[in-house]
C-alpha positions as CSV (number, residue, x, y, z in Angstrom):
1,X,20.1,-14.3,12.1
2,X,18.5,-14.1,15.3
3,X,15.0,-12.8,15.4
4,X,15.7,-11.3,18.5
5,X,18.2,-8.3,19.4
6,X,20.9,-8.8,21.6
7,X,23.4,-6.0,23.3
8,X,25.6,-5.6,20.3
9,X,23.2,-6.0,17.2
10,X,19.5,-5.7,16.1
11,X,17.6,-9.0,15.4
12,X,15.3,-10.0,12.3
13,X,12.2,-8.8,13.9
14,X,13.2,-5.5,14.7
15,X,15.3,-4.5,11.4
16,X,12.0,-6.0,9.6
17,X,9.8,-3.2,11.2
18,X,12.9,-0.8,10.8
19,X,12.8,-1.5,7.0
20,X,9.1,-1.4,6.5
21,X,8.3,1.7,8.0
22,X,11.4,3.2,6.1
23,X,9.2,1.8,3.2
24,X,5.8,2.9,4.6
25,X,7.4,6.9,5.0
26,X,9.1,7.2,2.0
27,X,5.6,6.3,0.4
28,X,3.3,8.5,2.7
29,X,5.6,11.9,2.1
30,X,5.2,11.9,-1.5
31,X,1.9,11.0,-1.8
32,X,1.0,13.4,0.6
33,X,3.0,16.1,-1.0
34,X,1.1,15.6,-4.8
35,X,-2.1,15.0,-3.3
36,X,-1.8,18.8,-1.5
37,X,-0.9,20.0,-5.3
38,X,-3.6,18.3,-6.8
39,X,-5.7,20.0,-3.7
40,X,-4.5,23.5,-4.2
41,X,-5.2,22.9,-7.7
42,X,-8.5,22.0,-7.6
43,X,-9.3,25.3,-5.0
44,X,-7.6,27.5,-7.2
45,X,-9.8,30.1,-9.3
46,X,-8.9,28.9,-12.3
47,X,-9.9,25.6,-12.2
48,X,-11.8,24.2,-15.0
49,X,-13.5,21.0,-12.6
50,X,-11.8,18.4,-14.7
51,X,-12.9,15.1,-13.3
52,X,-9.9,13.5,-14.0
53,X,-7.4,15.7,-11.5
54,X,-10.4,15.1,-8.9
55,X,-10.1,11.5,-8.9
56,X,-6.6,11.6,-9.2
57,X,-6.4,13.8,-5.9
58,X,-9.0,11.9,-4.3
59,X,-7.0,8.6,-5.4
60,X,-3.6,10.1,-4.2
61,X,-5.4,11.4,-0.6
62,X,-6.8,7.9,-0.2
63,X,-3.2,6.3,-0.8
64,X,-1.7,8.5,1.9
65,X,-4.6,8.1,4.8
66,X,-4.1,4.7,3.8
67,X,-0.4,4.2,4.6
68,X,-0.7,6.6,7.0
69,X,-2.4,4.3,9.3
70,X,-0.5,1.5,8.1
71,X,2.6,3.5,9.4
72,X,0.3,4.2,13.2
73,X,-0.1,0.4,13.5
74,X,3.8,-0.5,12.4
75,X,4.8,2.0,14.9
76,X,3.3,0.7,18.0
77,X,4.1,-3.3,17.2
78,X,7.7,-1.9,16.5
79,X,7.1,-0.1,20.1
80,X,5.8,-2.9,21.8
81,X,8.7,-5.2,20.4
82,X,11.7,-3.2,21.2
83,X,9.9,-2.5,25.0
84,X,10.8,-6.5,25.3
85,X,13.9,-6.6,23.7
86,X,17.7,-5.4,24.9
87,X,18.4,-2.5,23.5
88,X,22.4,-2.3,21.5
89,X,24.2,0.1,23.0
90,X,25.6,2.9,21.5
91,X,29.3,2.4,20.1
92,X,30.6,5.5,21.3
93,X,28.9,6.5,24.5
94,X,31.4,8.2,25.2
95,X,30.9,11.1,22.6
96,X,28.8,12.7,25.1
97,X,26.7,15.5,22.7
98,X,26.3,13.0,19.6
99,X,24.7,10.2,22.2
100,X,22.7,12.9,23.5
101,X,21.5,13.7,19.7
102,X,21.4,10.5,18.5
103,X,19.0,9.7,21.5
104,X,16.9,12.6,21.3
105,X,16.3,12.0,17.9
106,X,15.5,8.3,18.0
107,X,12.8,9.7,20.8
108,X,11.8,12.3,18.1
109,X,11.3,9.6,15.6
110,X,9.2,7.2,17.7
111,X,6.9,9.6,19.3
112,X,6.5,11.4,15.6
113,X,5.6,7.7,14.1
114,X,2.4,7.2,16.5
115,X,1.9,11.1,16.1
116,X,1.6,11.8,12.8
117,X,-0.7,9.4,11.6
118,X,-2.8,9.9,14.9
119,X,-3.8,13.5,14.1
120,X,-4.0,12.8,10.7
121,X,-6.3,10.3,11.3
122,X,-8.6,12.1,13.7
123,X,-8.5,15.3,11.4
124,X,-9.8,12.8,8.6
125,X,-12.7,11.6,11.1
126,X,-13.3,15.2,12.1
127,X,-13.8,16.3,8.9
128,X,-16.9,15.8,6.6
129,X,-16.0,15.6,2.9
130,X,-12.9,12.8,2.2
131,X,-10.8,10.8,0.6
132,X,-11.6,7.2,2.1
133,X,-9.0,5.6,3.8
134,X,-9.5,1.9,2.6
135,X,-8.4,0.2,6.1
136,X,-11.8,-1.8,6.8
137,X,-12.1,0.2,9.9
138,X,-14.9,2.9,8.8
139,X,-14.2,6.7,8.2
140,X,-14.8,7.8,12.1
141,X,-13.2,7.3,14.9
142,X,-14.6,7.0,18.8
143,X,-15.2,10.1,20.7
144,X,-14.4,12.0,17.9
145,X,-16.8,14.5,16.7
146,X,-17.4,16.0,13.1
147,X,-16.3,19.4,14.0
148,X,-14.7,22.2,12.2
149,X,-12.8,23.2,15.6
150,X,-11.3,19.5,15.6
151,X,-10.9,19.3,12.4
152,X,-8.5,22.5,12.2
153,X,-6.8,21.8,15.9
154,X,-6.1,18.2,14.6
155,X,-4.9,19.8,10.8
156,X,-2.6,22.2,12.2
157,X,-0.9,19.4,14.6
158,X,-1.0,17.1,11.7
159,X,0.9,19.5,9.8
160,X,3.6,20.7,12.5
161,X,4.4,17.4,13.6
162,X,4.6,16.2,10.0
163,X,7.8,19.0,9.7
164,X,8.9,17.4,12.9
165,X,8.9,13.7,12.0
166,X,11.0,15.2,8.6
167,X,13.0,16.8,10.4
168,X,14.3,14.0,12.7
169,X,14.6,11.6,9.7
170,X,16.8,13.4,8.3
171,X,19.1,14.2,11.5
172,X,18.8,10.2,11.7
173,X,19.8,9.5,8.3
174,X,22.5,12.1,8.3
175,X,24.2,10.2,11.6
176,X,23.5,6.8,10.2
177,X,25.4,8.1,6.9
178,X,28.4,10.4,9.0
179,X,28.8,6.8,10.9
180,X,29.5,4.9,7.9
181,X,31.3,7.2,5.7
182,X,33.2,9.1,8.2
183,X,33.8,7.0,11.0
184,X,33.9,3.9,9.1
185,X,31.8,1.6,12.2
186,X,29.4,-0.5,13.0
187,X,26.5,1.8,13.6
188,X,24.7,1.3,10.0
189,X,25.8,-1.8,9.5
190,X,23.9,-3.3,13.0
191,X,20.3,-2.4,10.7
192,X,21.4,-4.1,7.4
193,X,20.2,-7.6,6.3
194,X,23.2,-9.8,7.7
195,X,25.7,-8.2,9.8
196,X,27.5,-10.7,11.0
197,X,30.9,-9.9,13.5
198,X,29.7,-6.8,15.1
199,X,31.8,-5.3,17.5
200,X,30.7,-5.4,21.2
201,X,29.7,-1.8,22.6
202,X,31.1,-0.6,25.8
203,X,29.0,-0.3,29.2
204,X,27.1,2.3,29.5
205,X,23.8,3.9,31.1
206,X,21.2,5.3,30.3
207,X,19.1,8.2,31.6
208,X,16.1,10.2,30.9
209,X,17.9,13.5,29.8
210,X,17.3,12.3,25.8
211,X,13.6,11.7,26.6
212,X,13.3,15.5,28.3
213,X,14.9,17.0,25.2
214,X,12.7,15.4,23.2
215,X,9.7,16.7,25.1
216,X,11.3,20.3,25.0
217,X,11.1,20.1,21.2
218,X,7.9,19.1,20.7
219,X,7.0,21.8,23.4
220,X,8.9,24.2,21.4
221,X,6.8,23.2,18.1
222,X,3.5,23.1,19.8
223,X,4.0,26.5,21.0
224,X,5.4,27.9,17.8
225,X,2.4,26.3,16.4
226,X,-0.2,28.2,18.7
227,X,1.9,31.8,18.4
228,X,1.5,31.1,14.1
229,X,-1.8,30.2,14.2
230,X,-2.1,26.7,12.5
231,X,-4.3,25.1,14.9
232,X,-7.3,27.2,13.2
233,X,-7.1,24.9,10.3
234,X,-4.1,24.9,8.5
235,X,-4.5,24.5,4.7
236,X,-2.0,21.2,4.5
237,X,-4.8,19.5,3.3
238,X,-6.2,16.1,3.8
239,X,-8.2,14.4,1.6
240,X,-10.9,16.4,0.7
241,X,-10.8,16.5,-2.7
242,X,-14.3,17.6,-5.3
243,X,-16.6,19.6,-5.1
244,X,-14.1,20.3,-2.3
245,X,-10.8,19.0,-1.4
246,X,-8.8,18.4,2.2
247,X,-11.0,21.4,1.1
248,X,-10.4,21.1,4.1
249,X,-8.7,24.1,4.5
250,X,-11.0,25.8,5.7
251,X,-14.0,24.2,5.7
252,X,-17.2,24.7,8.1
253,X,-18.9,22.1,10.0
254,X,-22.3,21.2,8.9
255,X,-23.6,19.3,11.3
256,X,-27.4,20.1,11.5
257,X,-27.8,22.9,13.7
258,X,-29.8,25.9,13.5
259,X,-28.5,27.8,10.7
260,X,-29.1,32.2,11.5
261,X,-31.8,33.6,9.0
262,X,-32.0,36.5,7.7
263,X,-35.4,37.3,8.6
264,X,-37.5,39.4,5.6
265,X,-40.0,42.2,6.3
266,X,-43.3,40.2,5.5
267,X,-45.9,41.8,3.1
268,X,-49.0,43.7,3.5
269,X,-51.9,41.6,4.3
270,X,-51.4,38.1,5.5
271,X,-47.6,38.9,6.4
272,X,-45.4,35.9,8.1
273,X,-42.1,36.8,9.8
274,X,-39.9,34.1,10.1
275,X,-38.1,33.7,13.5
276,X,-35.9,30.4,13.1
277,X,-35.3,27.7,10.7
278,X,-32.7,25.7,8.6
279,X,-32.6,25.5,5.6
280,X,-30.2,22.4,4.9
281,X,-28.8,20.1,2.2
282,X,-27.2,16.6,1.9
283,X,-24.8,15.5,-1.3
284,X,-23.7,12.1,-1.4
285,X,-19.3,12.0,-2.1
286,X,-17.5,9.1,-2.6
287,X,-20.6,7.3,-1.3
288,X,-20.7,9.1,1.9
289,X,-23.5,11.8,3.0
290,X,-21.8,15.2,3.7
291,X,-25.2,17.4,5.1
292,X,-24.7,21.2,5.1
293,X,-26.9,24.2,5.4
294,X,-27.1,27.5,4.2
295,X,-26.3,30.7,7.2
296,X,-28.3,33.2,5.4
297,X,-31.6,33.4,3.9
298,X,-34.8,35.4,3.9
299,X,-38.6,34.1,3.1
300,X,-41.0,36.7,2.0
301,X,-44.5,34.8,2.9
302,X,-48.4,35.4,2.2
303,X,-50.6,33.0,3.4
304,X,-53.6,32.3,4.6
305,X,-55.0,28.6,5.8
306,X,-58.0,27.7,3.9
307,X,-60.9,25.2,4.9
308,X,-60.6,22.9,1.8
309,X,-57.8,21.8,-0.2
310,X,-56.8,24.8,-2.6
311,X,-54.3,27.8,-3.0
312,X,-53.3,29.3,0.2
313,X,-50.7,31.6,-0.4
314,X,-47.1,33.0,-1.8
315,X,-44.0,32.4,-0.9
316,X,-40.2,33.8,-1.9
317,X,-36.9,32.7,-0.3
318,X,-34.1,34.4,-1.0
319,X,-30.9,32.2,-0.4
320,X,-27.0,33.5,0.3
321,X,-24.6,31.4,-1.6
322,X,-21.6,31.9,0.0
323,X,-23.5,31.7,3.0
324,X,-23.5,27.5,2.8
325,X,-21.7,25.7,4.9
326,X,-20.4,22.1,3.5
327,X,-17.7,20.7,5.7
328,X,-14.3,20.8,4.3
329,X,-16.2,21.2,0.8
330,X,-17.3,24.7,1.3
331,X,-14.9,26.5,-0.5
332,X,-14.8,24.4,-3.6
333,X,-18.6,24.3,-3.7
334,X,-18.1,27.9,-4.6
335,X,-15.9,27.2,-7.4
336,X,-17.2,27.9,-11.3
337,X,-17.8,24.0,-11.8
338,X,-20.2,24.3,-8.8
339,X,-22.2,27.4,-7.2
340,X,-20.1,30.2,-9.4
341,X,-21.2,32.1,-6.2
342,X,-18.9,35.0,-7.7
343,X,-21.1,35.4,-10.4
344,X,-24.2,34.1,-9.5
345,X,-24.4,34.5,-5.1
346,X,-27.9,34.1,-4.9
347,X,-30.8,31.2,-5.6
348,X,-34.4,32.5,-6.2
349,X,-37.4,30.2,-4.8
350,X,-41.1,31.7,-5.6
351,X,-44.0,29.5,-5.4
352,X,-47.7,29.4,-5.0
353,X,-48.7,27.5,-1.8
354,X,-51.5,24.4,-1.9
355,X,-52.9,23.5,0.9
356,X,-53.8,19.7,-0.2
357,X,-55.7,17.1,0.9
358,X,-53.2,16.0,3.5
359,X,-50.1,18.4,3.9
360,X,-49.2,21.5,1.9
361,X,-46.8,22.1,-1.1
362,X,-45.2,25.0,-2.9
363,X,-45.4,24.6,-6.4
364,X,-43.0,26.7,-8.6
365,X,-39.6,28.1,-9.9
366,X,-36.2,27.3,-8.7
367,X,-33.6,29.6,-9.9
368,X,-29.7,28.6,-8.8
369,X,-26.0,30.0,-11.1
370,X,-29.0,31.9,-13.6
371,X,-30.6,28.4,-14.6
372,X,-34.6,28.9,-13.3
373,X,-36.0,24.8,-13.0
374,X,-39.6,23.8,-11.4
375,X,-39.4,22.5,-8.3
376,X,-42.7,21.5,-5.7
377,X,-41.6,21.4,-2.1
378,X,-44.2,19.1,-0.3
379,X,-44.3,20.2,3.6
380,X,-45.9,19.6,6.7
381,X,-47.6,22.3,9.1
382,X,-48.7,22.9,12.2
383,X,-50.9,25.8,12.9
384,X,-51.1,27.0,16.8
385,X,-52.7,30.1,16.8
386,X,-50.4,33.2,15.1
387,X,-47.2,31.0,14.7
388,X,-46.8,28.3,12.4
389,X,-44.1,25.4,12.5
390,X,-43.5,23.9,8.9
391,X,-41.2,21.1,7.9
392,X,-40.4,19.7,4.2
393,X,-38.1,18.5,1.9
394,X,-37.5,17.4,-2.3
395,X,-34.7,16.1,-3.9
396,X,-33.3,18.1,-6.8
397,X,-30.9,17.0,-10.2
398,X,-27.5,19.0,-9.5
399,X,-26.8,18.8,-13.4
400,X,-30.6,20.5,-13.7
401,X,-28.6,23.6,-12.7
402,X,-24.9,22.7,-14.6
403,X,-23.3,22.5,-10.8
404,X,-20.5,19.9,-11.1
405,X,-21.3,19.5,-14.9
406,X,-17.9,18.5,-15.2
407,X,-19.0,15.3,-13.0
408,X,-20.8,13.7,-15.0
409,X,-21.4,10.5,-13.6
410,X,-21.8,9.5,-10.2
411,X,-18.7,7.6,-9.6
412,X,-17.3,10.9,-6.9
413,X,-20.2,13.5,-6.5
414,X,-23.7,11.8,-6.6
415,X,-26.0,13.8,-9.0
416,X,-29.0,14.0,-6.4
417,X,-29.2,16.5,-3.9
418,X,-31.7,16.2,-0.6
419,X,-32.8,19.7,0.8
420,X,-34.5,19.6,3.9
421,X,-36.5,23.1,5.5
422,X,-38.0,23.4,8.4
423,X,-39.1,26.7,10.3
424,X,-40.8,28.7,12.8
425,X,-42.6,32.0,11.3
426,X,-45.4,34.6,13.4
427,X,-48.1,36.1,11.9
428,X,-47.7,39.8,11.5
429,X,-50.3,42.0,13.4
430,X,-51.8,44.3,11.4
């Protein structure tokens, strides 16, 4: 058999790539399809954190992002190889409407091939919180951002274009199979291993009227898309999978910036009034870093600097559980394995502030889902007249305060957790 096609039949080259993305589909779909029950699983109330569905999801979502990009790079060398190659006519061009749908959807199908694996890909790179993909290629891509906007435009495309690509496989399949059971020619029989004496097809043109129904569909889906609402972040799921999953349905980009604050009324006396400040963490997933930060919180602080190294004041923070924004994590890092922030939607720091020989520190308790641990937060300041600028950080134990207990090594969800403060507060007049 010739590796090359000719007018009437398909050579090795291109029924290999025909076959092998068949392969490469019909592997993607259904991995994709448990990985998203796994997902919803693992977000739903009820769920008891069992390690073993997590690393079953997170296995299954690796599998698929996987083969997904396998399928992106069959697609264009399939491309690539057909652009050089004669194209075999259809065998009955003169059956004006089934040419036109047989064309449309082999436009459909190509298009959909690049497509779909694209914007799943640059939804995975968007999104912090994943299922690897294993190519040695890294998790990101260039010029993509970690961003919860591109993550949910990228999602909800993902997702429609996914129904698309199904769609046009099975209009494809359906006219491969009506050809060979019901009109009994050549058509199937031109992508099979062999098929020798294949009947010539007649002359014929081509024109661009497929291609422009092809565009009009995926028009017609990209704006059926918008009108539903998908492009927010559609909950299709990607690979997010612990104290998460492709949580990614709605997750929140954590990327570093300011988080708002919830400014306290400062005490009588030595009163500081917070103005801005973050108040961020870092977990380490599957060996990556996914940083976060929590929106709201309020510090309560009393202090005054003193010459030598001693005690130099109060302090209370008052933190917003729900208020944390983890990637595509967030939601699950609400669950009961994790926060419980249904139950328990605050964390209590109080400490007595040191000023030491160099730096500060806050020496004290640490109370997160009712379990009250000591923690010492060694920081830096900068005193300019009434305002004060103060930067710190300490690691803590999750398992110190039974989040992710059901994780209870570090194979998927690292046990230490890197929380990082800085801030901007004013001395009150009084």
């Amino acid at each position: 058999m010739s590796r090359s096609n000719t007018f009437s039949s398909y050579g090795s080259v291109a029924k290999g790539f025909h076959w092998l993305t068949v392969l490469l589909i019909f592997s993607a779909f259904p991995l994709g399809y448990f990985a998203n029950e796994l997902a919803h699983q693992i977000q739903s109330p009820g769920f008891d954190g069992s390690q073993t569905v997590i690393e079953r999801a997170t296995l299954l979502f690796s599998l698929h992002k996987t083969v997904g990009v396998a399928v992106f790079f069959t697609a264009l060398l399939r491309i690539f190889w057909a652009l050089s190659q004669p194209k075999p006519g259809l065998l009955h061009p003169d059956r004006k409407a089934e040419a036109l749908a047989a064309e449309t959807v082999h436009w459909l199908l190509y298009g959909s091939l690049v497509a779909v694996p694209l914007t799943g890909w640059i939804h995975h790179a968007a999104t912090t919180g994943f299922a690897p993909i294993w190519w040695p290629f890294g998790q990101s891509l260039p010029f993509v951002a970690k961003s919860e906007h591109v993550a949910g435009l990228f999602g909800g495309l993902h997702w429609l274009l996914v129904w698309t690509l199904a769609a046009a496989l099975g209009l494809h399949i359906a006219g491969a199979l009506k050809h060979h059971v019901i009109d009994r020619d050549a058509t199937l029989r031109r992508m099979l291993p062999g098929g020798g004496g294949l009947p010539n097809p007649p002359a014929q043109a081509h024109n661009l009227l497929p291609l422009l129904a092809a565009l009009a569909v995926w028009g017609a889906v990209l704006g059926g898309g918008a009108a539903i609402g998908v492009y927010g972040g559609h909950d299709h799921s990607h690979g997010q999978s612990h104290a998460q999953s492709d949580g990614q349905s709605d997750g929140h980009a954590a990327e570093g910036a300011a988080a708002p604050v919830a400014a306290a009324a400062p005490p009588a006396g030595s009163g500081w009034a917070v103005q801005s400040g973050t108040l961020g963490i870092a977990v380490t997933q599957m060996g990556s870093v996914i940083n976060g930060s929590f929106g709201e919180w309020a510090a309560v602080i009393s202090f005054e600097d003193p010459a030598a190294p001693g005690p130099a004041g109060k302090v209370e923070v008052t933190i917003a559980i729900p208020s944390l924004e983890l990637g595509s994590v967030a939601g699950q890092a609400m669950g009961a394995d994790y926060f419980d922030s249904a139950r328990f939607p605050t964390a209590l720091f109080t400490a007595e502030i040191e000023k030491l020989a160099e730096g500060y520190q806050a020496t004290g308790t640490l109370t997160i889902k009712g379990q009250a641990v000591p923690a010492t937060l060694p920081f830096d300041l900068d005193l300019t007249g009434d305002t004060a600028v103060m930067s710190g950080g300490l690691t803590l134990n999750r398992l110190d305060f039974g989040v992710g207990k059901s994780l209870a090594d570090e194979s998927s969800l690292a046990f230490a957790v890197d929380v990082m403060v800085e801030l901007e507060a004013q001395r009150q007049q009084q």
